[in-house]
C-alpha positions as CSV (number, residue, x, y, z in Angstrom):
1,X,83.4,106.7,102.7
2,X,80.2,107.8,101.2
3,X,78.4,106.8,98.4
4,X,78.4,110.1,95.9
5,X,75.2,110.8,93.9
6,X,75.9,113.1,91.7
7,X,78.4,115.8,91.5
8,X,76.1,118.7,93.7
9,X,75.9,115.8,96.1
10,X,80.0,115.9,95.9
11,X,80.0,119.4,96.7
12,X,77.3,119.3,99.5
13,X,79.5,116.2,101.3
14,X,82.8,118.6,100.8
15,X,81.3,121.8,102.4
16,X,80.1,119.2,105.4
17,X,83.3,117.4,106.0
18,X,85.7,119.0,108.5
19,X,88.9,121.2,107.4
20,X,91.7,118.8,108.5
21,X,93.9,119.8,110.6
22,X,97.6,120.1,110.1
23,X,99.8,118.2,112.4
24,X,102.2,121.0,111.9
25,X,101.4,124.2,110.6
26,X,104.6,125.1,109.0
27,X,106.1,122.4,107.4
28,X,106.2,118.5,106.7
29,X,105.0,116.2,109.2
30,X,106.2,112.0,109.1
31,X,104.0,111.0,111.8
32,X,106.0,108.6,114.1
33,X,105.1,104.7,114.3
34,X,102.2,103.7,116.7
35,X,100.6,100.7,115.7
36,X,97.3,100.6,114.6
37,X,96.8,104.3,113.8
38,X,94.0,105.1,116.2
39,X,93.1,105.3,120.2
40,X,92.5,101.4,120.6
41,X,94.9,100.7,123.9
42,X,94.4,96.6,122.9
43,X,96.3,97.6,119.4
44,X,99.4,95.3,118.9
45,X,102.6,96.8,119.0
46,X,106.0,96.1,116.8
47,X,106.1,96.6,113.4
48,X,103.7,95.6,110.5
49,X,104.5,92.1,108.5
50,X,104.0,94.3,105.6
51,X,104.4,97.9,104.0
52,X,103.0,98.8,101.0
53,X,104.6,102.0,99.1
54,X,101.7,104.3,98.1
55,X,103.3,107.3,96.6
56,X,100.5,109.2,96.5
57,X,97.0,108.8,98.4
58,X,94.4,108.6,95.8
59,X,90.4,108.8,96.3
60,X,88.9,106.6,93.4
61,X,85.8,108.0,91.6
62,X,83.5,104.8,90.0
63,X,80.7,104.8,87.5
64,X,79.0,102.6,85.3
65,X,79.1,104.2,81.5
66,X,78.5,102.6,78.3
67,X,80.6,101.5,75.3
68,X,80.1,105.2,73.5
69,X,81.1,107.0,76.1
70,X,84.4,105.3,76.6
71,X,84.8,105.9,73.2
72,X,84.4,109.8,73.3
73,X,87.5,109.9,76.3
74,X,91.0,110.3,75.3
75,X,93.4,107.2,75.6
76,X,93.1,103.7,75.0
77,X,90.5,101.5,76.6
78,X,91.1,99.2,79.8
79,X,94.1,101.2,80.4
80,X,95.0,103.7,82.8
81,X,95.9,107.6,81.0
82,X,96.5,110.0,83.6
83,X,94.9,113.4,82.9
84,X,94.5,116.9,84.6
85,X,92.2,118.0,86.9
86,X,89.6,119.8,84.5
87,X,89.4,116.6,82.7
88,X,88.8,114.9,85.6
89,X,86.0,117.4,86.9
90,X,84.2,117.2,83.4
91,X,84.0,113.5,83.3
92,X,82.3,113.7,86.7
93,X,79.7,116.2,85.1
94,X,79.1,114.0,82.0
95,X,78.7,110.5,84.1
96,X,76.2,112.0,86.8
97,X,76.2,109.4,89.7
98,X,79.4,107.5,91.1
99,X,80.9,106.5,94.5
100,X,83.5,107.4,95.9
101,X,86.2,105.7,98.2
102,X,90.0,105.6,98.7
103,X,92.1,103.8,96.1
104,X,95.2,103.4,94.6
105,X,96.7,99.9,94.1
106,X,99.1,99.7,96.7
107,X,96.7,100.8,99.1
108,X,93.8,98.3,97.9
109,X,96.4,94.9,98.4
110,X,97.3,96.9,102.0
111,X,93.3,97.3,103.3
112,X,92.6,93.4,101.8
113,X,95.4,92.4,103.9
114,X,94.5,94.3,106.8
115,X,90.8,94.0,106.8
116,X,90.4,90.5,105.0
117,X,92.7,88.5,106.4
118,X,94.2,90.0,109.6
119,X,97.4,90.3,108.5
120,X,99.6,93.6,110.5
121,X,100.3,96.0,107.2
122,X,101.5,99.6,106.9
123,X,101.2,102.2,104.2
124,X,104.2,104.2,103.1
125,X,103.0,107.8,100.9
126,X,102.0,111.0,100.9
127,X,98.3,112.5,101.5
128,X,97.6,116.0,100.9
129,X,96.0,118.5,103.5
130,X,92.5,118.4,101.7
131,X,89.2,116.7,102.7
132,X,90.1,114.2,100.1
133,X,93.2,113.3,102.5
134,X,91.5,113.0,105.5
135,X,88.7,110.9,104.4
136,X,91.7,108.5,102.8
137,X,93.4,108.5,105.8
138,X,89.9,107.6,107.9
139,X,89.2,105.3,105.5
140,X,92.5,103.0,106.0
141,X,92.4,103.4,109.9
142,X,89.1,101.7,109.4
143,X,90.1,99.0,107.8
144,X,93.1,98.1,110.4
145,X,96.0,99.3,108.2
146,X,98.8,101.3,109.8
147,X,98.8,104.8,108.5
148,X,101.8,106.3,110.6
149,X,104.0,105.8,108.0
150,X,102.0,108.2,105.5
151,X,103.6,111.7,105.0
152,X,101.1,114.6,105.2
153,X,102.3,117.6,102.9
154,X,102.0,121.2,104.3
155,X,99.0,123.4,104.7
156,X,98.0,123.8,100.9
157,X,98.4,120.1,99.3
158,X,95.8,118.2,97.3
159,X,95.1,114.6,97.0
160,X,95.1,112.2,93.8
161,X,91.9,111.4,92.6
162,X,90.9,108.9,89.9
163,X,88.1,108.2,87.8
164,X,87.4,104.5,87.4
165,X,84.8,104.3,84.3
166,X,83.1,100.7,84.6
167,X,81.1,99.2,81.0
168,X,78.6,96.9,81.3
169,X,80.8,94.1,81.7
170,X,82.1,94.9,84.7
171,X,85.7,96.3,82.5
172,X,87.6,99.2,84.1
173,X,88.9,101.7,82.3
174,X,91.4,104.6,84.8
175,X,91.9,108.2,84.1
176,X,93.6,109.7,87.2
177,X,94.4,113.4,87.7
178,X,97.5,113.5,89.9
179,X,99.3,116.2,89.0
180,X,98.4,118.6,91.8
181,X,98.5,116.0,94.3
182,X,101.1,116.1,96.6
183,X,103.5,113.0,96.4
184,X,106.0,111.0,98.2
185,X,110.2,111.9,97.7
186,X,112.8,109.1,97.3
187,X,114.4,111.0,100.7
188,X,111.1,110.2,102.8
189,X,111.6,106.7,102.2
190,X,114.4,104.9,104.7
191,X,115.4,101.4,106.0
192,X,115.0,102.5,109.2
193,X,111.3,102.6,109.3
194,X,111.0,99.5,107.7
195,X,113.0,97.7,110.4
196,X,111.2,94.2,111.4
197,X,108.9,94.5,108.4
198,X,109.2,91.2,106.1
199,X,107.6,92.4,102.6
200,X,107.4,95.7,101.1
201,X,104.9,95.6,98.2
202,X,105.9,98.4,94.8
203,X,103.8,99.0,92.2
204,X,104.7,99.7,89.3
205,X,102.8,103.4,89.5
206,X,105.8,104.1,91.4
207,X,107.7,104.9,88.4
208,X,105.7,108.0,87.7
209,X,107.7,109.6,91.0
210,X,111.4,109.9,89.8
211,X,114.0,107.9,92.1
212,X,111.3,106.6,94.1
213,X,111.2,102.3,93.3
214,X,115.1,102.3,93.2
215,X,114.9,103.9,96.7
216,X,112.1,102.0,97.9
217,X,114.0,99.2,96.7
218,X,117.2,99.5,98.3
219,X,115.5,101.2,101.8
220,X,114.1,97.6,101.7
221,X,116.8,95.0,101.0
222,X,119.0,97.5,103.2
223,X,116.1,96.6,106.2
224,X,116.3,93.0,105.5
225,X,112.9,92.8,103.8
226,X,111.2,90.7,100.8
227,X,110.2,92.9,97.9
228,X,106.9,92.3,95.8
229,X,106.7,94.2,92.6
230,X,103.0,94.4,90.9
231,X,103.9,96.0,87.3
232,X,100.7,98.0,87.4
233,X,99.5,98.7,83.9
234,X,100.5,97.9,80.5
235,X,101.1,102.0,79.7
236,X,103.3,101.9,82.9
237,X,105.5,98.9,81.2
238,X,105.7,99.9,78.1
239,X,106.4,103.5,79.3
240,X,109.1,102.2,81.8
241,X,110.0,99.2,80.0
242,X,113.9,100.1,80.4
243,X,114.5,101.0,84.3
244,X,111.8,97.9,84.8
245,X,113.8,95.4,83.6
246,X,116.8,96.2,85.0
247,X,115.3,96.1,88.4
248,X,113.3,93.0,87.4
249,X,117.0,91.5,86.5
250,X,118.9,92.6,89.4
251,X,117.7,89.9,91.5
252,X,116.3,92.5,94.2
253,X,112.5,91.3,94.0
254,X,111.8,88.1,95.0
255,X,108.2,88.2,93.7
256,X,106.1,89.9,90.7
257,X,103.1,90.1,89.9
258,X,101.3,90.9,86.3
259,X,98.3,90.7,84.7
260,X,97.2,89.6,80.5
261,X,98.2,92.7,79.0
262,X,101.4,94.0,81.1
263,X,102.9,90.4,80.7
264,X,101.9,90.6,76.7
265,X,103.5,94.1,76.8
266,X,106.5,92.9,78.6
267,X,107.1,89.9,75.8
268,X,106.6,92.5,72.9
269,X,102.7,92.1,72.7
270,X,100.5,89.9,71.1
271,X,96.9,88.7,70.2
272,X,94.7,87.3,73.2
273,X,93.6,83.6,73.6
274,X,91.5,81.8,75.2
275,X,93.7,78.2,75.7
276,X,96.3,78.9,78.2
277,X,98.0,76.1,77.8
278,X,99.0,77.5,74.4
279,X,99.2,80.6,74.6
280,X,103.3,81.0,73.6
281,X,103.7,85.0,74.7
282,X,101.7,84.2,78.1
283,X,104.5,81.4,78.4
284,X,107.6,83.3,77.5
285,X,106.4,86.7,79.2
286,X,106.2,83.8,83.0
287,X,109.4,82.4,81.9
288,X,111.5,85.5,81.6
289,X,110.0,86.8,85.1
290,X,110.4,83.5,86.5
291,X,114.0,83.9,85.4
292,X,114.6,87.0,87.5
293,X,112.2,86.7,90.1
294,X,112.0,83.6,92.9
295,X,108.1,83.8,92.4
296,X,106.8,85.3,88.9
297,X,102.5,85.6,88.8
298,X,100.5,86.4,85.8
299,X,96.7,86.8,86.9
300,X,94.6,86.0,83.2
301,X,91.1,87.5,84.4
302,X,88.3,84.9,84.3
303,X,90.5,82.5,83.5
304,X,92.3,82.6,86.4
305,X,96.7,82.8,86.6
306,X,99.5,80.8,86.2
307,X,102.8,81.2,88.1
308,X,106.1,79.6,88.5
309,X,108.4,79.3,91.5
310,X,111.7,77.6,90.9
311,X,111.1,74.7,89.0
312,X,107.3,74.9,89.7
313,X,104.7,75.8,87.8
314,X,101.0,75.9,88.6
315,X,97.9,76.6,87.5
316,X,94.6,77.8,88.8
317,X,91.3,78.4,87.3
318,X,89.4,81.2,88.4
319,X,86.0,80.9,90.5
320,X,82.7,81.2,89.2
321,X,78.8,81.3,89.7
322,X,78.9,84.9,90.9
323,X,77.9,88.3,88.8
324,X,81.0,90.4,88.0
325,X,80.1,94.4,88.7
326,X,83.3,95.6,88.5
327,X,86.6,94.7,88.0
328,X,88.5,97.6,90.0
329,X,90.9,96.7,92.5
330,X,90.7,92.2,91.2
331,X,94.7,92.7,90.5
332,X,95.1,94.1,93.9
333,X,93.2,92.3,95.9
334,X,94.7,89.1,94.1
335,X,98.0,90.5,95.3
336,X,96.4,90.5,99.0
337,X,95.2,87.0,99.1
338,X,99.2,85.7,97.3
339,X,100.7,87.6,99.9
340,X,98.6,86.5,102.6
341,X,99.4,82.7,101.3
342,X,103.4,83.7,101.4
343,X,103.4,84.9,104.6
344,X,101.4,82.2,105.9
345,X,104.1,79.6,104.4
346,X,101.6,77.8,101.7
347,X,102.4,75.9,98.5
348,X,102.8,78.5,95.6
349,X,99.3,76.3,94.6
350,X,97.5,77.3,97.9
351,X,98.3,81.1,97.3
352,X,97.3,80.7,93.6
353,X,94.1,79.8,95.0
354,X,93.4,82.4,97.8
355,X,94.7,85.2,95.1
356,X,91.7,84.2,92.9
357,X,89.5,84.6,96.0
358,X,90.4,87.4,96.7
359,X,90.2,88.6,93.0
360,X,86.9,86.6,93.0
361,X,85.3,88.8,96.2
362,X,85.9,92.1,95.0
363,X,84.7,92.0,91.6
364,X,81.0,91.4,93.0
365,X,80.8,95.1,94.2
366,X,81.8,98.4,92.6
367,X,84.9,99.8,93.9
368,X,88.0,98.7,94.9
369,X,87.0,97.3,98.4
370,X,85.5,93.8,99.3
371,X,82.1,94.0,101.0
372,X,81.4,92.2,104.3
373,X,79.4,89.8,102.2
374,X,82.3,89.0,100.1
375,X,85.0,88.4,103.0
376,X,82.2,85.8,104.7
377,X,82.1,84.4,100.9
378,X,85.8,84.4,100.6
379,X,86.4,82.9,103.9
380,X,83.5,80.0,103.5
381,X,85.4,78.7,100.1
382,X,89.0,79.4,101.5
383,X,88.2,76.9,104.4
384,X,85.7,74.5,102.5
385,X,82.6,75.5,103.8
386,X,83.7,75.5,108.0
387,X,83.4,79.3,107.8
388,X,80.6,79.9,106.0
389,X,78.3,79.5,109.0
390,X,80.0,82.6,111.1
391,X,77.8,84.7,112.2
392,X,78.2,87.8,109.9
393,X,77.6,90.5,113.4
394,X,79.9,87.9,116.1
395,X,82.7,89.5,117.5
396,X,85.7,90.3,115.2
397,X,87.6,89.0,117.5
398,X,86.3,85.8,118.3
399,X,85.9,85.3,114.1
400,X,89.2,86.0,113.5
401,X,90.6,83.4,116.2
402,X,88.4,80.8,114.6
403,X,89.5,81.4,111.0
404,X,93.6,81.4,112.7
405,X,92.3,77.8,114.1
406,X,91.6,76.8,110.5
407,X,94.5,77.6,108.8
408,X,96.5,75.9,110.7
409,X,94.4,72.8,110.7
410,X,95.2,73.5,106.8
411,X,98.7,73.0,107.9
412,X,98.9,70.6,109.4
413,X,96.1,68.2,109.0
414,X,93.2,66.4,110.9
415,X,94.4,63.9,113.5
416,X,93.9,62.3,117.0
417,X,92.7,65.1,119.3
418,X,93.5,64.2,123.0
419,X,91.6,65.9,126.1
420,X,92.3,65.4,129.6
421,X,93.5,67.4,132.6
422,X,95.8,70.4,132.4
423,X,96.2,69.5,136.5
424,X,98.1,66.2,136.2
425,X,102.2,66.7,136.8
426,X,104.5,64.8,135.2
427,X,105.2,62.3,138.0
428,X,101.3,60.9,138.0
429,X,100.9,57.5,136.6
430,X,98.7,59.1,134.2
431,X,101.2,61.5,132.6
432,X,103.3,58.9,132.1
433,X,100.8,56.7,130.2
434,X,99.2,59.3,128.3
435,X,102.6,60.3,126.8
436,X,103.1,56.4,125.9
437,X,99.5,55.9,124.4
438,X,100.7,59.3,122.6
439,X,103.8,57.8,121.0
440,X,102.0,54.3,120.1
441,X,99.1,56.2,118.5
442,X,100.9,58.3,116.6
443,X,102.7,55.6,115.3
444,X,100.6,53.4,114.1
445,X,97.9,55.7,112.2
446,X,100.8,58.2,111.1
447,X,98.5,61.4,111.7
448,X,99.1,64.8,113.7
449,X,98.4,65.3,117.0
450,X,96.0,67.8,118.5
451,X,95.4,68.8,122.1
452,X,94.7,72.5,124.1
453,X,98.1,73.0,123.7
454,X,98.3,73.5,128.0
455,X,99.9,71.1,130.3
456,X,98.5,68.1,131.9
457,X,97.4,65.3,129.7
458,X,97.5,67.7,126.7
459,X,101.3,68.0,127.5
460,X,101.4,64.2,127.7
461,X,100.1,62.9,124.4
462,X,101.7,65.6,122.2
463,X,104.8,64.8,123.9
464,X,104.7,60.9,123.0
465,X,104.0,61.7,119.6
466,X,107.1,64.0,119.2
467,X,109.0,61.2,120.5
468,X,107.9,59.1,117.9
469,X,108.5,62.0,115.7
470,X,105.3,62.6,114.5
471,X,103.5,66.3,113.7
472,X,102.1,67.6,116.9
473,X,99.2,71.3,116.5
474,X,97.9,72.8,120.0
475,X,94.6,75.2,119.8
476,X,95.8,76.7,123.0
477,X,93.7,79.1,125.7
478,X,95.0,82.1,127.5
479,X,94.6,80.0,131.1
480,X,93.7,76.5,131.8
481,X,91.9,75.2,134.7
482,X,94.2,75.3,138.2
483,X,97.5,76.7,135.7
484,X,98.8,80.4,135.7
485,X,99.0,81.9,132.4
486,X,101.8,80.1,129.7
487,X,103.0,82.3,127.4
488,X,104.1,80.7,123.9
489,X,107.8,81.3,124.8
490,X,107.1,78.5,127.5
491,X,105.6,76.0,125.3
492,X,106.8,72.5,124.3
493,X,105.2,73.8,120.5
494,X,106.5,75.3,117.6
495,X,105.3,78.6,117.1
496,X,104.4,77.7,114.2
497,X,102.3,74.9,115.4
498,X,100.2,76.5,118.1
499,X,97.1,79.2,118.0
500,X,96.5,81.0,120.9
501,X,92.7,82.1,121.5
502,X,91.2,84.3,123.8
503,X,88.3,83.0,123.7
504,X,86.7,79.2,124.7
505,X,84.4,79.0,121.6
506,X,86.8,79.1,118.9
507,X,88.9,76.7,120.4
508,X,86.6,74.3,121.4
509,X,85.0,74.5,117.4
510,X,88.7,74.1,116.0
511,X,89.5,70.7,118.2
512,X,86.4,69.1,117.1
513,X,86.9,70.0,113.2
514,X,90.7,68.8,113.8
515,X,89.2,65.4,114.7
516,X,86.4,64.8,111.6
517,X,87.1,62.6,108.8
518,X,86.8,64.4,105.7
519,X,88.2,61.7,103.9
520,X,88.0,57.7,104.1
521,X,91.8,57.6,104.2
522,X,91.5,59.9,107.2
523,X,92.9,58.3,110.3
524,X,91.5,60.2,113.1
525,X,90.1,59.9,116.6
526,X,88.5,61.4,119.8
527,X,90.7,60.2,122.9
528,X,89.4,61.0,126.3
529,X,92.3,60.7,129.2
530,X,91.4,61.2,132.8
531,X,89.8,65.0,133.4
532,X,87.6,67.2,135.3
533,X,84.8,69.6,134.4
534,X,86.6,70.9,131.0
535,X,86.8,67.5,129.5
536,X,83.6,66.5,130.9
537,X,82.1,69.8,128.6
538,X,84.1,68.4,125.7
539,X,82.5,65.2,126.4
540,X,79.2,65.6,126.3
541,X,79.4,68.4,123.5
542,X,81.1,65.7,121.2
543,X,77.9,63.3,121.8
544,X,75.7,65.8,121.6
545,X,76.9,66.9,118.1
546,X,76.6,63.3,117.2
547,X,73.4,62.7,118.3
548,X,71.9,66.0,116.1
549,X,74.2,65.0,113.1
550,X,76.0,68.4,113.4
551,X,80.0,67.3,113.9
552,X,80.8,68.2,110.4
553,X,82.5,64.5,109.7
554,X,81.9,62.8,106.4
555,X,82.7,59.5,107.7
556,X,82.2,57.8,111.4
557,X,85.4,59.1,114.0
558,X,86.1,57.0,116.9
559,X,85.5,58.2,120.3
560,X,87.9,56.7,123.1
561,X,87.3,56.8,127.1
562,X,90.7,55.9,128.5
563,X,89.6,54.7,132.0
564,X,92.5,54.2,133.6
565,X,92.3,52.4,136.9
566,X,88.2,52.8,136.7
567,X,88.9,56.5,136.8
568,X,85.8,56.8,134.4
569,X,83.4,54.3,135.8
570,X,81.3,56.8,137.7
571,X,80.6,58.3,134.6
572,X,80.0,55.2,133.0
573,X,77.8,54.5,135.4
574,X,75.8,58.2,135.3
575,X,75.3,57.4,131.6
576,X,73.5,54.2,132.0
577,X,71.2,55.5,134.4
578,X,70.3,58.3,132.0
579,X,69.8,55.4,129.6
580,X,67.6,53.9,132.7
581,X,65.3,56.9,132.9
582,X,65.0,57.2,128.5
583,X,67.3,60.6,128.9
584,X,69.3,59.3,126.2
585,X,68.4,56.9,123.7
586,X,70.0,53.9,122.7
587,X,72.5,53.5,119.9
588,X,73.0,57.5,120.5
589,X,76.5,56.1,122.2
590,X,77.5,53.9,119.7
591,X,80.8,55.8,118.8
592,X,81.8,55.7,122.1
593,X,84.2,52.9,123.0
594,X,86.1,52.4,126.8
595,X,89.3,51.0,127.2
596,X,91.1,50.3,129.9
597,X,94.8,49.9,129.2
598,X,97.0,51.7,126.0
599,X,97.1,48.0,124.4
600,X,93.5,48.1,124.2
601,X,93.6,51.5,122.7
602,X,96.3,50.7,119.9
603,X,95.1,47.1,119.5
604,X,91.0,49.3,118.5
605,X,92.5,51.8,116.1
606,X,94.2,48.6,114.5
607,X,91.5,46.6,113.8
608,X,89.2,50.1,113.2
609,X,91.5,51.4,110.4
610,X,93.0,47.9,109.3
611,X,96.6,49.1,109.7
């Protein structure tokens, strides 16, 4: 969306923007499910992992205003008061410049999820037939989030819109004007179109649209879906205190999510303080939500959130060493980066951590959306500094493979990658061998295997080390040399312990980081089994990241030639004559060891890791 100057800017950008037009002229229009909400043929089908209820699309208006004119607007400070339209439009006047954008909570956690962290979501509300709905509905297409389950309301409808005053300390303060705005009904909302979908996120803004969260609520757990419940503000708790708790209590959300002053509110107030640790209503306000929820989150601003999970309870401090501009949109976008962690199966610690990220990006900017610079800074301290060198203009696609390649590194954990031939059957001497070095390996160091995921040698040594019952991860291409196509259907992995990429680069970056020691306990290894042209180019790329001290490892890895039979010693001999001719220079091979037989192998790692 643009940035708005002033309010005669405003009015210039509304008489330029196109009329939009209705999908049916004479009534009510629920726009049937096509993933992705636009014209891209490559979009993925099937429904989104998540669907976030947005009652009511809402374009959010931010300034920067001062402590006296806070003070001169009704309602209480760092709240949100909802007010009506005229009060809306002489705020504007009085603040001069602001931007504008599309807001609303639900929406924010949806476009983080989307847009930040690749994650299939949907938004379920209702826009109105303004310019104001069709730049909110633009606006979330753009960011990736499914917009064909958002209601658009007859031929004379208005959308929400909110004023988001900012003080100098970067402290929101929300006056929304909603009560022309057209708005979703408890009968648009069924389990049918959230079939497939595992979380539907409620906030707690809900309430203001009578029946709506208790049929949101059952439409969900009817579909078979999670529910996350983010209580919204402290008005809206203390306003809906009743109806909250009993749906808090009836065991029908799994997860909730509050920040300082809602959990204060919900424990019957209190004064702030800055020691968590002792902070008694902080404690009892987690406790009682831990008590009806599976997961229960209370985000504490800059000093970061606590939440409990069963018998765990965690803690995380909040990042620093940035400027805070504005704090719209940290609770949601906290919400984005927990769910993200959830969906992705990570400790309730891990999640902690990626919510505060998440917070931590989007309080650098005004406005409720993380700037480009913000995901690159997210995704560099999420995966400790291997993202941080991706080229800010590379293809989305090929970025987004990579950062998939990390997490599940994350998973899983560094180990002995294996390359070889994806040619070799299972009836060549070599298949059978590489699956034994596999199993001994694996044994003895105790760490994850990691191959291409393909057949061949790959298949081989991830193969052993499931018989020996160890964790296996593949990094797996769309075709490997001489093979047809293997879906992940076919594969001797989990799911859950393969990445498919499209594309060679990510892949290859992802095997090598799976193999650095980032740790002196680390037990890990390069293995070379008999290959062609593909695991020559892994080869020599491996030495050559060596020799320019760019592999990433903070400790020395082991690099193994398995030359079975001599199958290497042409090679072998190629590298000494480039030693001959001063093409490479000595010692540059040093981490490079050949061995003939898997005894040799095993009996190496031994004496290199003192196991």
């Amino acid at each position: 969306l643009p940035q708005v100057r002033s309010l005669h800017h405003l009015r210039d950008l509304m008489a330029e923007t196109p009329q939009v037009t209705p999908l049916k002229p004479t009534h009510d229009v629920v726009v049937k499910r096509k993933r992705g909400g636009g014209d891209d043929d490559d979009a993925e089908t099937g429904p989104p992992e998540v669907v976030a209820l947005q009652p009511l699309a809402v374009i959010d208006h931010s300034c920067k205003v001062d402590a006296a004119f806070l003070a001169s607007i009704p309602g209480e400070v760092g709240g949100s008061v909802r007010i009506g339209p005229d009060e809306l439009q002489r705020i504007l006047m009085a603040v001069g410049e602001f931007t504008t954008k599309a807001g609303g909570s639900a929406a924010n956690t949806a476009r983080g999820l989307a847009h930040g962290f690749d994650v299939r979501t949907g938004l379920m509300g209702a826009v109105g037939q303004d310019e104001w709905g069709g730049l909110f509905v633009n606006s979330m297409k753009r960011s990736g989030v499914d917009t064909t389950l958002l209601t658009v309301k007859g031929d004379k409808s208005y959308t929400g819109r909110c004023v988001c005053l900012v003080d100098q300390a970067g402290q929101r303060t929300m006056r929304p004007a909603l009560e022309d705005a057209v708005g979703l009904q408890p009968e648009d909302i069924t389990s049918e179109a959230l079939r497939g979908v595992k979380w539907v996120i409620i906030n707690g803004y809900s309430y203001y649209g009578p029946g709506l969260v208790e049929r949101g609520v059952d439409a969900a757990v009817a579909a078979g879906c999670k529910v996350a419940m983010t209580l919204a503000s402290f008005e809206v708790v203390r306003r809906f205190r009743g109806p909250m708790e009993k749906l808090l209590a009836s065991g029908k959300v799994t997860a909730v999510f509050a920040n300082e002053d809602e959990a204060r509110e919900l424990a019957g107030g209190g004064a702030g303080s800055d020691c968590i640790e002792k902070d008694t209503k902080i404690e009892q306000a987690l406790e009682r939500l831990a008590n009806w929820c599976e997961i229960a989150v209370i985000t504490l601003g800059d000093k970061g959130c606590l939440a409990m999970g069963g018998a765990e309870r965690v803690e995380q401090k909040a990042f620093k060493g940035f400027g805070i501009e504005d704090t719209t949109g940290a609770g949601d976008l906290f919400a984005s980066g927990f769910m993200y962690g959830l969906l992705r199966n990570h400790s309730l610690q891990r999640c902690c951590e990626i919510g505060c990220l998440s917070g931590a990006a989007v309080v650098q900017v005004m406005g409720a959306e993380v700037s480009s610079e913000g995901w690159t800074w997210l995704h560099a301290h999420l995966h400790q500094g291997r993202a941080a060198n991706l080229v800010r203009g590379s293809a989305a696609a090929v970025q987004r493979e990579l950062l998939a390649c990390y997490e599940l590194i994350g998973a899983i954990g560094r180990g002995v990658v294996y390359y070889g031939s994806a040619r070799l059957k299972a009836d060549s001497p070599h298949f059978v061998m590489s699956r034994e070095l596999g199993r001994l390996v694996s044994t003895l160091l105790g760490s994850p295997t990691w191959t291409g995921g393909g057949p061949g040698m790959m298949e081989a040594a991830s193969l052993g080390a499931m018989d020996a019952g160890k964790a296996v991860g593949g990094i797996r291409i769309e075709r490997e040399a001489g093979t047809k196509v293997r879906s992940a259907a076919q594969s001797y992995l989990k799911p859950e312990c393969q990445v498919f990429c499209k594309f060679l680069s990510p892949r290859k970056v992802a095997l090598v980081d799976a193999g650095v020691r980032k740790k002196e306990g680390d037990r890990t290894a390069y293995v070379f089994l008999p290959g062609g042209l593909g695991t020559m180019d892994e080869l020599f790329e491996l030495f050559t990241l060596y020799q320019l001290h760019k592999l990433g490892t903070d400790f020395p890895v082991p690099v193994i030639i398995v030359n079975y039979g001599g199958f290497y010693d042409c090679l072998l001999d190629f590298i000494k004559t480039m030693e001959g001719h001063g093409t490479v220079g000595v010692g540059e091979y040093d981490q490079m060891v050949v061995k003939k037989t898997n005894e040799e192998v095993v009996e190496y790692l031994r004496e290199y890791y003192k196991v």
